[in-house]
C-alpha positions as CSV (number, residue, x, y, z in Angstrom):
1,X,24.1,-17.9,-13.8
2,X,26.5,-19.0,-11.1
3,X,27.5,-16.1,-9.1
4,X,29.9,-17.3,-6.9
5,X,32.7,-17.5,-9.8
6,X,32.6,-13.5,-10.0
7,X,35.7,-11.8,-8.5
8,X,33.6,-9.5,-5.8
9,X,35.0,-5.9,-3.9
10,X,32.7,-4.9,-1.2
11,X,31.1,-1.8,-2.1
12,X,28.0,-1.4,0.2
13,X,26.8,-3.0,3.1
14,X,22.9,-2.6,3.6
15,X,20.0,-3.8,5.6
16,X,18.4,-6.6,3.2
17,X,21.6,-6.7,0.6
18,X,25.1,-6.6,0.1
19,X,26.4,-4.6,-3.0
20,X,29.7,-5.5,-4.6
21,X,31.6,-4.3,-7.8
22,X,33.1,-6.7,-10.3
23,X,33.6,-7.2,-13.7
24,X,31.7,-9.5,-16.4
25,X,33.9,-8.9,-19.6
26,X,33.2,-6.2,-20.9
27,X,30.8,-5.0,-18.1
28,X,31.6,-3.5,-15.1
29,X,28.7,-4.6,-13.1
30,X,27.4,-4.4,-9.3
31,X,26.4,-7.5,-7.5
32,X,23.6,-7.3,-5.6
33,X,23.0,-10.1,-2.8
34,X,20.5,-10.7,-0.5
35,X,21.8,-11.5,3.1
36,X,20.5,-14.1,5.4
37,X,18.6,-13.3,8.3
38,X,20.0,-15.7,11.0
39,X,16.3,-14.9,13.2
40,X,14.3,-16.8,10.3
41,X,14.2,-20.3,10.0
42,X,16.5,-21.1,7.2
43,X,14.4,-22.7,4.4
44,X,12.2,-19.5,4.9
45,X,14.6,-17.3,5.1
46,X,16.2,-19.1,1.8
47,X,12.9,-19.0,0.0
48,X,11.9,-15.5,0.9
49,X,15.4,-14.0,-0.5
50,X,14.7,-16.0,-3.7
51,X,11.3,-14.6,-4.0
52,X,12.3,-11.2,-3.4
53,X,15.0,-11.3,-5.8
54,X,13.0,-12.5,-8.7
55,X,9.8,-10.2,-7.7
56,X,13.1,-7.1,-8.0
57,X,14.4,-7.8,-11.0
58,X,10.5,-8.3,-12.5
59,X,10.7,-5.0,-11.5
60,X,13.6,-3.7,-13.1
61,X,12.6,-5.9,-16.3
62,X,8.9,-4.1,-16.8
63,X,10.5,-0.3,-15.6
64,X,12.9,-0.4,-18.1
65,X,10.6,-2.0,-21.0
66,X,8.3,1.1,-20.0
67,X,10.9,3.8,-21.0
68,X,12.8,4.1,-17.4
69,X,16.2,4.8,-17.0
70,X,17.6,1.8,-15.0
71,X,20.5,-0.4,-14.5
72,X,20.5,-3.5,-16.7
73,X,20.1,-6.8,-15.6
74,X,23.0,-9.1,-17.1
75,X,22.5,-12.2,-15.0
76,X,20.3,-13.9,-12.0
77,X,21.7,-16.2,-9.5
78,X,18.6,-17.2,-8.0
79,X,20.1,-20.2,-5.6
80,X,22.2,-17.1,-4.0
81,X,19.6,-14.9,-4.2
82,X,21.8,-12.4,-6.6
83,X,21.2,-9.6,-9.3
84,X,23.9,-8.3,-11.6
85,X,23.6,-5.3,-13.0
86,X,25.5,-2.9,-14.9
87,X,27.3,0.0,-13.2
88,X,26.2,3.1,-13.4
89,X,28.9,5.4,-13.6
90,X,27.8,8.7,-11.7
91,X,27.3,10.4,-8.4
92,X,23.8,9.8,-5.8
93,X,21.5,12.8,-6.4
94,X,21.8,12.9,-2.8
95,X,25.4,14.4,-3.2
96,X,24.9,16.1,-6.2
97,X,22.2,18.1,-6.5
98,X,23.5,21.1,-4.1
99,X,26.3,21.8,-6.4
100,X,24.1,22.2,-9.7
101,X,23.0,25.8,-10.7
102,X,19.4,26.6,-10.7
103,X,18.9,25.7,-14.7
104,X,20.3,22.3,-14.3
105,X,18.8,21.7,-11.0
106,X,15.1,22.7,-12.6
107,X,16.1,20.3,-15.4
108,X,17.4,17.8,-13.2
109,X,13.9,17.6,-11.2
110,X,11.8,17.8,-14.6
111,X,13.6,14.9,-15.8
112,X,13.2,12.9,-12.3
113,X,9.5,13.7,-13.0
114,X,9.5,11.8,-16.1
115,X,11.5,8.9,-14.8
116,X,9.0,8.5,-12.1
117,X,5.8,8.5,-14.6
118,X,7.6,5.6,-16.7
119,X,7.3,3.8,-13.4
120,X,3.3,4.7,-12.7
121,X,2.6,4.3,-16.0
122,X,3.4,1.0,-16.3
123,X,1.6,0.2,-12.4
124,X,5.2,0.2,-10.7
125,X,5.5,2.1,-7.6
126,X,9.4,2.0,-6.6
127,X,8.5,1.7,-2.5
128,X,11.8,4.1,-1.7
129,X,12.2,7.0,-4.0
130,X,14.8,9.4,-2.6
131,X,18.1,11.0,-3.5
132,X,20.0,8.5,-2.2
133,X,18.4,5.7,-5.0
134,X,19.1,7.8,-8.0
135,X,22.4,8.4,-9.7
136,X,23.3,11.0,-11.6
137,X,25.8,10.6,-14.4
138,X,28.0,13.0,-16.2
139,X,25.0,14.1,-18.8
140,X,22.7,14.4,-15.7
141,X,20.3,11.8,-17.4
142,X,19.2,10.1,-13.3
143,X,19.0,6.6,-13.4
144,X,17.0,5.1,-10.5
145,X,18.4,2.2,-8.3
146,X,17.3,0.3,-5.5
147,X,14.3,-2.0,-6.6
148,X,14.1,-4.1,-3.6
149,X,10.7,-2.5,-2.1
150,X,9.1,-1.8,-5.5
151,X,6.0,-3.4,-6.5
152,X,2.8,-4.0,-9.1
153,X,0.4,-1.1,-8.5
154,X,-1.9,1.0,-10.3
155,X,-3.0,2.6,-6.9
156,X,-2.7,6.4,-7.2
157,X,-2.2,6.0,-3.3
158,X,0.9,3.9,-4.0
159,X,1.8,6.4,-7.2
160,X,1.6,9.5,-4.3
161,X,3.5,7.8,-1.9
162,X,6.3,7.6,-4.4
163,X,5.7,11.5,-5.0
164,X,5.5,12.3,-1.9
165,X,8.7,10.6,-0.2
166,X,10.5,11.9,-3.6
167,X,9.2,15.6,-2.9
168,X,10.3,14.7,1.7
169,X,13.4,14.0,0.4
170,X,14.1,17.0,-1.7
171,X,13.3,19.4,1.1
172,X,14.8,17.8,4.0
173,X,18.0,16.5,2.5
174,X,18.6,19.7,0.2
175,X,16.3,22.2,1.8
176,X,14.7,23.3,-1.6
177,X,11.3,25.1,-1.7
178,X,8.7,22.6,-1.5
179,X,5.8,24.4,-4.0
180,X,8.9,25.3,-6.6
181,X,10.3,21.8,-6.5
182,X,6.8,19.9,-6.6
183,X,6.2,21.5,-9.5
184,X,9.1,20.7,-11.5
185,X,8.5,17.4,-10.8
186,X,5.0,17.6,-11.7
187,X,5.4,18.9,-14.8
188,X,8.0,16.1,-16.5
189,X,5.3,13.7,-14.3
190,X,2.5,15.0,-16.5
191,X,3.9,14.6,-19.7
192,X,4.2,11.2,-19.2
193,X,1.1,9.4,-17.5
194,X,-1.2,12.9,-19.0
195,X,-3.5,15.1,-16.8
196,X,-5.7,12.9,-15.2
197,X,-3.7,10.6,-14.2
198,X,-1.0,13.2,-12.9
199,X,-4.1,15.3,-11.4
200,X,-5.3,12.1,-9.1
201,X,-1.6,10.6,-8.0
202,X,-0.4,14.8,-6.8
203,X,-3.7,14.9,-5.2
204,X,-2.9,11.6,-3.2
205,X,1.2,12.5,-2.4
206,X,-0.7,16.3,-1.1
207,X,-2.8,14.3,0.9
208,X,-0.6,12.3,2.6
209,X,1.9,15.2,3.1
210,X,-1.3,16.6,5.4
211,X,-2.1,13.9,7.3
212,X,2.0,13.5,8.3
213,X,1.8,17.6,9.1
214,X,-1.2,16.3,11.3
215,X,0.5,13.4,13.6
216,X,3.6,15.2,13.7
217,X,1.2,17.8,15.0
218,X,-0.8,15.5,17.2
């Protein structure tokens, strides 16, 4: 799909990719392009963005055929390194989750739970799982975002890592009690990818939780 014939508004400027809204009848989609890094030499730079954007939306692709709530992909431009993807209409978890009551904030968590077993159960770890990658909508259904670091894993290190930066960002961003919200999460985890599964990636994101307690220490 030729990209460059979409009518683009800037809408975020980031690190590895530009984010812009537009519209692709009767879509309203986001544009996702990956800049180029002037310090690389250009055909690796060129071949690198390409690679990354096809090993994303692989990503995306497998989450969603897993049972993960995600943003669809309606085109690739692969020459300009481009995803689009429906919008998702809603506010970053991030912003959102100090304004809910306890109830929908319990649910909220439970259901976040969930999303990320879809992802571990299908040997997906999502590299950057924090409020600021997950929308909520108006029915408070989240839908994570931000594919770009994700990967193939079946690691239960990888899986805790995801659980663990999830469960960093909840108490530093929103200050929310780290046993409580661990637990919500680990219970909508469980019901997806079952006990043992559940039992070995917690034991990993508790693990590394101590050893950053230990250099911070150190």
């Amino acid at each position: 799909m030729d990209s460059s014939t979409l009518d683009l508004q800037p809408l975020h400027r980031g690190a590895e990719a530009d984010l812009f809204l537009s519209q692709l009848p009767p879509w309203k989609v986001v544009v996702k392009r990956r800049v180029r890094k002037a310090y690389r030499h250009e055909q690796l730079d060129s071949s690198i963005r390409k690679e990354r954007t096809i090993k994303e939306s692989s990503a995306i692709r497998d989450a969603k055929i897993a049972g993960a709530r995600l943003p669809s992909i309606l085109g690739l431009d692969i020459e300009r390194s481009t995803i689009i993807m429906t919008f998702i209409d809603g506010m970053l978890a991030r912003d959102s989750i100090d304004t809910m009551s306890n109830a929908r904030r319990i649910a909220l968590l439970e259901e976040l739970g969930r999303q990320v077993g879809f992802l571990h159960s299908a040997g997906i770890m999502h590299g950057d799982l924090t409020t600021s990658n997950i929308i909520v909508p108006a029915d408070e259904k989240p839908f994570m975002i931000d594919f770009g670091m994700a990967r193939k894993s079946t690691d239960h290190e990888d899986h805790g890592s995801d659980l663990h930066l999830l469960q960093r960002s909840l108490i530093a961003t929103h200050a929310l009690d780290a046993p409580s919200s661990l637990r919500r999460v680990a219970k909508g985890y469980r019901k997806v990818v079952g006990e043992e599964m559940a039992k070995s990636s917690l034991r990993k994101a508790a693990e590394i939780a101590r050893r950053g307690r230990y250099f911070a220490i150190r």
